[in-house]
Structure formats: C-alpha cells, structure tokens
N, C-alpha and C positions, 0 to 999 in steps of 0.2 A: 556630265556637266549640263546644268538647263542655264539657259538664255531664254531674253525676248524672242531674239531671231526664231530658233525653233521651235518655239511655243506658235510664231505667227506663220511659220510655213505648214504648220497643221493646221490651221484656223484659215488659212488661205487652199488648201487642196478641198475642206469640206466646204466652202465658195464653192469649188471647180465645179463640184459636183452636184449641184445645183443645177438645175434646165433655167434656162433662162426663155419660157414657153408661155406664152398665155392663149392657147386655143381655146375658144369661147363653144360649149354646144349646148347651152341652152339660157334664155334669161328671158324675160319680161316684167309684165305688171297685171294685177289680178286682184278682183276683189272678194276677198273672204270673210266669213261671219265669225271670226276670231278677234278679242281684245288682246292688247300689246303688252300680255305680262308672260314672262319666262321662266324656265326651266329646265334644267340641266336635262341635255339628252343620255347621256350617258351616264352610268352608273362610274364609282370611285375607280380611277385608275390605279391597276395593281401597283404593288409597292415598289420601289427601284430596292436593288441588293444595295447593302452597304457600303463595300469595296466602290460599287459605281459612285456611289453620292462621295465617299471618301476622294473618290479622283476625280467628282467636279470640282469640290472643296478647292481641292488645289489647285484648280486652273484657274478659277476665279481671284483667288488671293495672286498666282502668279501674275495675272495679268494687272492688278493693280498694284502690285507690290513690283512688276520689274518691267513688263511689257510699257505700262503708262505711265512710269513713277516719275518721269522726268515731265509731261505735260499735265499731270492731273492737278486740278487745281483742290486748294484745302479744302472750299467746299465741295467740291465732290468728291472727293475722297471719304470726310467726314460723313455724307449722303449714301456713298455705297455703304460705308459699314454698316449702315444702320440698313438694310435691306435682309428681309428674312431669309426667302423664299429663290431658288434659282431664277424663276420666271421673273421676279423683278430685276434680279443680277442679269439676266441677259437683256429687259428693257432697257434697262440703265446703260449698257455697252454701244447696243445700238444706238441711242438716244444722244450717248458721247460721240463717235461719231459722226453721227446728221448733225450734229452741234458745229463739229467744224469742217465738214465739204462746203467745198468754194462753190461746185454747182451743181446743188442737189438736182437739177432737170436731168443730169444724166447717170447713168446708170453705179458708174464708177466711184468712187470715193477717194480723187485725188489725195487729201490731203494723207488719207489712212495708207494710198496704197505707196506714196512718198515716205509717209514716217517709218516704214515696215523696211523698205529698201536703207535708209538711213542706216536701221540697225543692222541691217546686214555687211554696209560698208563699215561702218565702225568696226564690230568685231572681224574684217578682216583686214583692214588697215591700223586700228591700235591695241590689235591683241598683244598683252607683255606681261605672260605671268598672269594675271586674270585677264579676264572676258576684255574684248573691246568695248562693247557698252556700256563698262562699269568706270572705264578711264574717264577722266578730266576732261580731256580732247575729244571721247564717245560722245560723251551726257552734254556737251559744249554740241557737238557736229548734231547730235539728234533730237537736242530741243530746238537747235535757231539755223540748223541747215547748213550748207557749205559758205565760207567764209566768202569776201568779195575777194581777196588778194590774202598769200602767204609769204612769208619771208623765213627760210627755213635752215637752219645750219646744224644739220644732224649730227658732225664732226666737232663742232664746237671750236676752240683754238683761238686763234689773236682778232681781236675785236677791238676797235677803233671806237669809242664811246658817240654818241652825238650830243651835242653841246647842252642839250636838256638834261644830259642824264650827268652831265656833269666836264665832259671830255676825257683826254688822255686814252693809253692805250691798257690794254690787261687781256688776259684771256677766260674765254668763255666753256659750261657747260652746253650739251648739246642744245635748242632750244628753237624755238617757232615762236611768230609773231601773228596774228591770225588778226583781220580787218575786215570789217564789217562796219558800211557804209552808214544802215540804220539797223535798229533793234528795237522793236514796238516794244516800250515800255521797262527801254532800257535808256536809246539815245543815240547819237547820231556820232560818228567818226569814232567807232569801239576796237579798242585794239586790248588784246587778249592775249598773254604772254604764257607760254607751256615751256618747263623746264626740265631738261631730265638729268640732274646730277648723281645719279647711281648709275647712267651709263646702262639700263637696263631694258629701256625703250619705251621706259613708263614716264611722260611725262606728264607734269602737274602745274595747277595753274600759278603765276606767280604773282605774291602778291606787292612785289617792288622790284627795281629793275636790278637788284644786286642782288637777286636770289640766281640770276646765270652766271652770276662773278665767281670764277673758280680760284679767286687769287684774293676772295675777299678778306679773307682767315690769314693770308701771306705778311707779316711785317715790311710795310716799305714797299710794295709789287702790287701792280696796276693797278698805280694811283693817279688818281682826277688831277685835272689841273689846277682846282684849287688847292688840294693836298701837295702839287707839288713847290708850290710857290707858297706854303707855309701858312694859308689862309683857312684852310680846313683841316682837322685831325682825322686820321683814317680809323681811329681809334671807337669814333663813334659812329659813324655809318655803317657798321652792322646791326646797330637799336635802332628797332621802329619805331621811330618817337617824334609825332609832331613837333614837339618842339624842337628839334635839332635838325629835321629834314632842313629847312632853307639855307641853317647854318654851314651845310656840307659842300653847298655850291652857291656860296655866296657872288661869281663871277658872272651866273647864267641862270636868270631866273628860268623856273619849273614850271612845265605845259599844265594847264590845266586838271586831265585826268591821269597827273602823275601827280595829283595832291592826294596825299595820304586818304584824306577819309573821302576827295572823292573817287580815288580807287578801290576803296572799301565800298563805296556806295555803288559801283558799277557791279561790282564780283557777288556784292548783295544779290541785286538784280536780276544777274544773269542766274543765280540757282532756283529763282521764280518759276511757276509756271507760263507760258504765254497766254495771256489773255485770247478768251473764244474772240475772234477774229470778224465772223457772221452774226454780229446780235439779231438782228433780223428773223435766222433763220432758230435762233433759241427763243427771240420772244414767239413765236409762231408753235414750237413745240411744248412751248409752257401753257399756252391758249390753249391748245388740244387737250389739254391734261383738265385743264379746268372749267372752259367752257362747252356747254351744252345743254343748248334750250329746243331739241328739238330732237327727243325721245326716238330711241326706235331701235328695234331687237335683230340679232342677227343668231341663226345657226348655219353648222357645219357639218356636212355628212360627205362620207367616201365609197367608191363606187370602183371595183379592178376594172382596167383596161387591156395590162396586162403586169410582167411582175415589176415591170419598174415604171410605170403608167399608172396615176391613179387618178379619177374623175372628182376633183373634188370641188364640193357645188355649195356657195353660200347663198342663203337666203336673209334677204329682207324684210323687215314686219312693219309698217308703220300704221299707227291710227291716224284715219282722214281728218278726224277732229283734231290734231296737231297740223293738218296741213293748213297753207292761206290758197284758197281757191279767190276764183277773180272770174267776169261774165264777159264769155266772148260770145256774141251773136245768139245770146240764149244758152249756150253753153256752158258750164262752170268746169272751169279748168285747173290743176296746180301741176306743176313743173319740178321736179327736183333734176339736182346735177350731183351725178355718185360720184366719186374719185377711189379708188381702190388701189395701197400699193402692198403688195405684197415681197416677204425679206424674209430672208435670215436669220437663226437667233443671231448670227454675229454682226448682223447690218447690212449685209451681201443683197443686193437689190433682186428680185426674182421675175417681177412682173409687174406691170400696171393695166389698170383698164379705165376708163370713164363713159360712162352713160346719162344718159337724159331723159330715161322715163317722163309719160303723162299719164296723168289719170282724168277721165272726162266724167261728165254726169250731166244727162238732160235735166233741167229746170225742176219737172216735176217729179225726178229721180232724185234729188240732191240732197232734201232733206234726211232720206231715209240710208244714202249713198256717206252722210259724213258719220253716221254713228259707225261705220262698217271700218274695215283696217285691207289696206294692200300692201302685194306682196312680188317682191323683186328678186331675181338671180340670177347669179352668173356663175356658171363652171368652169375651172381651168382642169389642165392634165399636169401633175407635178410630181416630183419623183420621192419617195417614200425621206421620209428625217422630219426635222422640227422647224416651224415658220411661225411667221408675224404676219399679220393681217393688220392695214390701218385705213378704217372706213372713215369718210369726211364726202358728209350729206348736206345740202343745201337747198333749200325753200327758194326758189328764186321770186316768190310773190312777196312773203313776209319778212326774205333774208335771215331766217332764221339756219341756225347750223348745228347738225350733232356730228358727235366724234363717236367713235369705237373701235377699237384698239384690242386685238385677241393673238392669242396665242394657241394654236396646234398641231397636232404631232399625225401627219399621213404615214398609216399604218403599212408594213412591208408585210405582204404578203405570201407566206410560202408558196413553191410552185406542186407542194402535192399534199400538204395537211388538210382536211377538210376546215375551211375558213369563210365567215360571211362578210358581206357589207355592212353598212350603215343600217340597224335597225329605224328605218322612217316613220313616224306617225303624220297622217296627213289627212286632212281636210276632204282631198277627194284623191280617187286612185281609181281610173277607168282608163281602160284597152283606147289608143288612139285610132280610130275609125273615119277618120279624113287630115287631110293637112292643115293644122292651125297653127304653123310655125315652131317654133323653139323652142317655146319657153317651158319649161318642167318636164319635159320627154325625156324619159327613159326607156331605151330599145323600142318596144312596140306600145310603150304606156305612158301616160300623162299619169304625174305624180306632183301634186304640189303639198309640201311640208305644212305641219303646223308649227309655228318657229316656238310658239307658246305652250306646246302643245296642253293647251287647254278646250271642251270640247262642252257644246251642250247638250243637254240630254235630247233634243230632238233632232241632234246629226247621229252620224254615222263615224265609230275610229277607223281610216283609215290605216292598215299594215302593210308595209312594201318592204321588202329586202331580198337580194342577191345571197347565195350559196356557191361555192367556188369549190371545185375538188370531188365532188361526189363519183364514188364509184360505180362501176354500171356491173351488172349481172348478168355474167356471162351468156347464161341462161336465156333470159329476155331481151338481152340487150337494150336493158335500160336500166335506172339504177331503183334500187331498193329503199325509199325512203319515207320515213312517217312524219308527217309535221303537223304540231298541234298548238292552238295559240291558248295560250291560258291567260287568263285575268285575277287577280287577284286584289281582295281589299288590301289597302295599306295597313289600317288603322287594326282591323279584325285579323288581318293573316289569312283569313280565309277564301277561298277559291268560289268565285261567284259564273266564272261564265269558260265552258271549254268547249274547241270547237277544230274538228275533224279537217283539213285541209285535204279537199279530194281534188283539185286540181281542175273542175269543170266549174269554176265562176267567170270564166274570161280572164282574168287577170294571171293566175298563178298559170307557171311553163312550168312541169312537172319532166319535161321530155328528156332531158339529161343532155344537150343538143352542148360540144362541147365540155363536157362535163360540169354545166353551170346548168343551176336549175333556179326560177322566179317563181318568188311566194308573194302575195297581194290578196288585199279579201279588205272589203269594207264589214265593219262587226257593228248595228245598231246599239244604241247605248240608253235606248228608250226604259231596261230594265234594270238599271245601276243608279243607284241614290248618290247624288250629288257628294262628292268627295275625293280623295286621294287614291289611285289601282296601279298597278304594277302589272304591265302586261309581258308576257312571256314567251320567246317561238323555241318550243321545244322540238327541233331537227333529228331524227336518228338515222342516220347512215348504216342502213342491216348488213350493208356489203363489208363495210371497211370498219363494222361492229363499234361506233363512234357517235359520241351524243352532242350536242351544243346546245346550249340553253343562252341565248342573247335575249337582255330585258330592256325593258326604260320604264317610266314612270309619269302618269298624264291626268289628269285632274277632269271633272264631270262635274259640272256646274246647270243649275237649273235654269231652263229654257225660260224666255223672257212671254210671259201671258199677254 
C-alpha cells in the first residue's frame, strides 16, 4: 500500500544523511587575465537506466498527486506539470517548501517537517478500510492542522437536539464535531461535522445536521419540536432544499453557518488549498528567478578526502568592468557580499557560508585592473548524492545583485577501482613554495581554475587532477603508470599536441604515496590557432592493466596586440 507517509519517511532518512558540514579550506580573490564567458567542464553525463528514471517518474507524480495534493495550490500544480526535466521537478519541490517555512534563518523547515507528522497521525488515528490520509477527517487534520476543541460521540445513541437544529430528542450516528477558532480564508468560529453512519470508522463530512440523525428515515421518531407541535412536517427535512430549511424550524431561527449555502460555502473552502502564508518569502524567490544585473560564472569541481568526504570547491568569475569601484585614499576599491546556501534536491538545508571579498587597485593600476576579471572560492567537505547550490552576490558600491542557482551531483567514489578527480583547467598551476594562505591550495599546490575555461594564445593551459586507487608494483614498489595529455582539434578531429608526463615539472607527485598519485603541467598554447580543442589525460594503470581517459573541452582565442 503506498501513502504520503511512507513516501516522506524516505525523503526524510536521505535528509538524515546529509552532513550538515561546511568546513572551508580554501577561498579568496584573484586577479586573472580571463573574460566571463563559460563552459561546460564536463562532458555529457552518462545515461540513467530506464527502470531508474521509471521510478523517479513515480515519485515525482506521487508526491504531487498524494504527498501535496491537499496543499498544492492549482497554480502550482498546473506549473509542475508543465515541467520537463527532473532538475526542474526537484527545483520546483524545494522552491514549494522555502515558499512556505515560517523561518527560513534556520535550518529546519517547520512548516514541511509539521505537515509530514500530520500525515503520520492521520493514517494512524483515521485509518478504516483506506489509508488515514485519504479520509474526510485526514485531508481536514492535514490541510488546516488539529482542531481548537472536539466534541466526540463515537457510540452515537440519544441526542438531545440544541435549539438551532431544531430541538427535541432522537438518536444519533456515531459523529464529531471538530472547531476551529479561525481558518485563513475560510473564517472564523468553523465547526465541521464527521459522521460515520456505516459504523465502520470512516467518517465523512456532513453536509447538514441531519445526516447524524439515525431516526431520520423513522415515521414519527426523533422529531423536532416543531414537528411535534404540528408546525413542521418530518416528511420534508430529509430534502435539501433552501426553500424549505426555515420552514422545518419555524420555532428557532437558524445560526448563521447552518444556512444552506453558507454551509456550502464553508465545505467549498475548506477543500482549497491554504494560501502561501510567507508572501514575503515567495516575492523574494520570484526576484531570484528573474532578476540579475550583475553577471558572473560559477564552476564546480570534486576532489577525495576520503570515501564518504569529498572536497568540493566552487569557483567564482566576475568581470571588474561589471563591478562599481569607488576612491578610497587613492585606492580604488569594490566590495561584494557572497551568500551561499547549499540544499538538498528535496529542500533539506546542508550548509551556508557568506564572505566579503575586496578587490583593490592602485590609481595607476586601475585602468588596466578593470578590463581584467577576479576570482573567488570556497570549498566545503559533503558527502557523495545530489545538491543545490544558491549564490546571491552583491555590489555594495552599485547595489547591483546576481543570482545563480546550480545543481550537482558529488561523485561516490569506490574504495578500490582506479578513479580520478575533477579534471581542472587553470590559469596558473605552481608548487606552493611559501605561505600565501588559502585560497586555491591543493595539498602542496596552488591551483586556481579557469571558471571559463577560455585561454589566450600567450598563456599557458593549465592541467591538474587527482588519480585515486593506483596499484603499486610489487617490484619497485611504486606503481606502474603512463599519463599523457593529448589535445585535440575540435573542429578537425585531429591530434595537434601530445605530451609525455615524466613526473619531474614540480607539480606532477608520480610517487604512489597512499595510493594517490598528482598529475599537473602547465602546456603553452603559443602553437594552437585560435579555436575549439579537446584535451585529454590518458592514465594507464600497467599494474591493475586499466586505462582512463578523462577529457573537457577549452577554447584558444588570440592574444590581444
């Protein structure tokens, strides 16, 4: 049998297991001779199997078809269908959500981690023959929460009328009265009547007060006082029929939300969705979506720590000529303010960080300092699955603001198959040879990415990447291994530049120390005509008779005269 419930205590265990970490080892700011256009680092992510995608299919539709079907409002409903791609189905969940936490500063998600428990009590408090959740009294307790006061006669039996409903005595099916103080955009002193005449535990909402009357069908038996004093016929108070309701109790006029249609109008209401609560925090997520005037690139690359540790390091790109600098004491200065939170695909909050980067430029530096772009990051340790990243950057000179918004997958890496890191393309890739702090260090090396990787012909491509698993030989006790970086035209197919990795440039650790070996090598690009190449590290493992071929793809554009 599937339920909400058990749909959301799986979607709750892979929360659990989530690190809720954000150790920082490395970030800064840097100025490099890179423009702010992008490029996919990674080649096409292989295919998912069928069977998989068949059984996201379904959780996706479950969740809005049973998990939310009680709060989703039509337009959003309307909105997911129209959604391709999983990547937007899981933006669109999270998005629902942060829509409605009460307070998004902390980590938890009240409202979500309430509605979850809801359905857990429901189906085991009005399970009867179907699920709890699907009952009257479910979809009631899990859209608008536990009642202010109940009145409950599970037994049913002799019932003393109250003078609204007409008086006199009869007897009753089993039946609850359920009150509710107020109801946003429903109204204020709601009372909600659940009847269960099959005696089967399933009760249903009613929608007049003589659907608990078990004697209403009876000739002559438990009749009203105006029925008994000849002023009402009993004959007609089982038709629901405006016109005749007043007639039935002509003795004692009828309460307000015991008028026909506007008991119609409440019972309408309450099958509504509840209105998002936080406009606030939805006008704010809508602004994210569509505003952004202040450009600027982000990649992502992963790095083993260990196997459920991975170092994963985002970089930022922005061009100075998008920034507002401003003259302090001859100085030219701009400020940005990062916010970084990183989630969940299902909205599970993971981590946050915020920085304050500066970028400075002497007077006579500045002209030549705004055509240039800098470069920001921070690495966290998160533990292998799928996340959300949501950058929100700020100019505090020009108040200008970009948003970026990504989605990736920290790769699980086995603890014996020969496996690499993130193939890096970088700017610059030199042995760290004194303390300059933080930022881009990798073990013994300063590596700072090209987020663009676009390059001109009179730099240098930097190569950096990790190898994990290499076997050693017995023999020399060290491992066996040949790496060679190949280049290739895009456009030609053909092989323009190959080059031996001997392990004596400074950078490449060929030593097998651990069984992890670093390959690094700056390749000049002064002989490559401007255009599209495909660079390639061909690894063979001679011990464990094992090839890898990791590529990316990086663009050679002509140096400025």
């Amino acid at each position: 049998m599937t339920m909400p419930y058990m749909h959301s205590a799986c979607i709750t265990r892979l929360w659990r297991a989530a690190w809720h970490a954000s150790l920082a080892l490395g970030f800064g700011i840097a100025t490099v001779l890179t423009p702010a256009l992008g490029y996919a680092q990674d080649d096409a992510q292989p295919k998912k199997k069928k069977p998989r995608k068949i059984e996201l299919d379904k959780i996706y539709q479950r969740w809005v078809n049973e998990d939310v079907d009680y709060i989703i409002t039509p337009e959003e409903r309307a909105a997911f269908k129209k959604l391709q791609t999983d990547e937007e189905r899981e933006e669109f969940i999270e998005q629902f959500w942060l829509r409605r936490d009460p307070d998004p500063d902390t980590p938890e998600n009240e409202y979500r981690e309430e509605y979850y428990r809801r359905i857990a009590y429901a189906n085991e408090k009005f399970t009867s023959g179907i699920p709890g959740w699907k009952t009257d009294r479910g979809r009631i307790y899990i859209t608008w929460g536990p009642p202010d006061s109940v009145e409950s006669r599970p037994a049913g039996g002799p019932y003393e009328r109250p003078i609204y409903e007409g008086g006199g005595t009869t007897s009753t099916y089993p039946f609850e009265t359920w009150f509710y103080r107020y109801l946003e955009g429903v109204g204020s002193g709601i009372e909600i009547e659940f009847v269960d005449p099959t005696g089967s535990g399933e009760y249903r909402i009613a929608r007049n007060a003589d659907e608990k009357d078990a004697l209403l069908f009876v000739p002559n038996a438990g009749l009203t006082l105006a029925e008994q004093l000849g002023l009402a016929s009993k004959v007609d108070r089982p038709f629901f029929s405006p016109g005749n309701r007043n007639g039935n109790n002509p003795l004692y006029p009828m309460r307000t939300q015991d008028m026909p249609f506007e008991r119609l109008a409440i019972l309408t209401n309450l099958q509504r969705a509840p209105s998002v609560r936080y406009r606030q925090l939805a006008e704010r997520v809508d602004q994210q979506v569509e505003f952004d005037v202040l450009p600027f690139d982000v990649r992502t690359d992963f790095l083993r720590a260990g196997e459920s540790a991975i170092v994963t390091t985002f970089t930022l790109m922005f061009n100075n000529g998008d920034l507002g600098f401003k003259d302090e004491g001859g100085i030219q200065k701009a400020q940005l303010n990062i916010y970084a939170r990183v989630s969940a695909l299902t909205g599970k909050r993971v981590g946050i960080f915020e920085e304050a980067p500066i970028i400075t430029y002497q007077q006579s530096q500045f002209e030549v300092g705004r055509k240039l772009s800098s470069v920001y990051q921070k690495s966290l340790i998160l533990p292998p699955g799928n996340y959300k990243i949501d950058f929100v950057v700020r100019d505090v000179t020009s108040g200008h603001t970009g948003i970026v918004r990504q989605g990736f997958e920290v790769p699980r890496y086995s603890p014996e198959a020969l496996s690499t890191s993130s193939l890096i393309l970088a700017d610059l890739v030199e042995p760290v040879t004194r303390v300059s702090g933080s930022q881009f260090i990798i073990g013994a090396n300063k590596v700072r990415p090209s987020v663009t990787q676009r390059f001109k012909q009179s730099q240098s491509l930097g190569v950096y990447m990790q190898v994990y698993n290499v076997q050693i030989d017995q023999a020399s006790l060290r491992p066996a291994i040949e790496v060679d970086y190949v280049i290739t035209n895009t456009k030609t197919g053909q092989e323009v530049k190959r080059i031996r990795e001997d392990g004596k440039n400074g950078i490449s650790d060929l030593s097998g120390y651990g069984q992890q070996i670093v390959l690094g090598r700056l390749i000049p690009l002064a002989e490559l005509e401007p255009g599209s190449y495909e660079v390639t590290v061909v690894i063979t493992d001679k011990v464990a008779r094992r090839t890898l071929s990791p590529k990316t793809f990086f663009t050679v554009e002509p140096s400025r005269s």
